[in-house]
C-alpha positions as CSV (number, residue, x, y, z in Angstrom):
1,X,-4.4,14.6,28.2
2,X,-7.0,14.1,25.3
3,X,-5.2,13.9,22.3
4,X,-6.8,13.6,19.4
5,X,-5.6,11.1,16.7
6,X,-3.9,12.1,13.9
7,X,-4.4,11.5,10.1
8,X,-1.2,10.1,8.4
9,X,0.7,12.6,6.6
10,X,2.5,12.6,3.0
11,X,5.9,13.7,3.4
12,X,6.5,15.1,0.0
13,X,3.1,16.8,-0.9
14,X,1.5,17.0,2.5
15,X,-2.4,16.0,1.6
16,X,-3.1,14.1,5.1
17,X,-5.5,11.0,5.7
18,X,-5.2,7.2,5.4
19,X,-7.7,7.4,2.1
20,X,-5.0,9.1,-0.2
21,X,-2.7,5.9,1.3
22,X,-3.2,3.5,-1.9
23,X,-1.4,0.0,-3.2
24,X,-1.3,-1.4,-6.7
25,X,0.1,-5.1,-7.6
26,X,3.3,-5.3,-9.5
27,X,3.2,-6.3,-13.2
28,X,5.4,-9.0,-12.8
29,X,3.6,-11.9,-11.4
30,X,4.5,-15.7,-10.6
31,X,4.3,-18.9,-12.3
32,X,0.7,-19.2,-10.7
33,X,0.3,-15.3,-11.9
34,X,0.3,-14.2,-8.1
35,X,2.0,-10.5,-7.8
36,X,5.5,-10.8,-6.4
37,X,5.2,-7.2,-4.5
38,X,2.6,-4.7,-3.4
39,X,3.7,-0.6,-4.3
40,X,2.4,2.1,-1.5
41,X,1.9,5.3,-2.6
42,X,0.0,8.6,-2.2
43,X,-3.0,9.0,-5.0
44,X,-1.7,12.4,-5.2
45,X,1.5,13.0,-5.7
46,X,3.1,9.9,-5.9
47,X,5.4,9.3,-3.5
48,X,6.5,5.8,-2.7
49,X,5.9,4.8,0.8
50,X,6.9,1.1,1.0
51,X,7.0,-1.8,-1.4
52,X,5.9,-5.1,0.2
53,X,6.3,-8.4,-0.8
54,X,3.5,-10.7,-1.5
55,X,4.8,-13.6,-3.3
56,X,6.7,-16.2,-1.5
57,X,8.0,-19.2,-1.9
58,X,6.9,-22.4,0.2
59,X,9.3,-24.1,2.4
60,X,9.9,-27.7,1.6
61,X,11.5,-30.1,3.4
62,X,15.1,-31.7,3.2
63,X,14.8,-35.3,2.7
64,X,18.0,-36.8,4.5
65,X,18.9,-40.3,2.5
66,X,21.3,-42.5,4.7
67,X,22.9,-45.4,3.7
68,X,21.4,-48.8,4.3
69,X,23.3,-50.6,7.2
70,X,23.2,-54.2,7.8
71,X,24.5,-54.7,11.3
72,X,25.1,-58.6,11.9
């Protein structure tokens, strides 16, 4: 039961191993010129594997104002 691992494969042109696997930044970039999304790819024939996003924005916390009440 030895198997022996296997190289990821490109779906469209075939070439096999994790090296021809590459990401590029997008060209659109944030206020604070971070990339908004990574692009997967093959280096060889192009084909899109995923598009991930890097960019996000922070969570901020709702401030809940309640009226003053003067209880007497």
């Amino acid at each position: 039961m030895d198997k022996e691992p296997t190289s990821p494969k490109c779906p469209s042109c075939g070439v096999a191993g994790i090296e021809h696997f590459v990401s590029k930044e997008s060209t659109s970039r944030s206020r604070y010129r971070e990339p908004w999304f990574f692009v997967i790819y093959c280096d060889q024939c192009g084909h899109v594997y995923n598009v991930i996003a890097k960019h996000v924005f922070a969570q901020t916390a709702t401030r809940v104002v309640l009226p003053n009440e003067n209880v007497e």
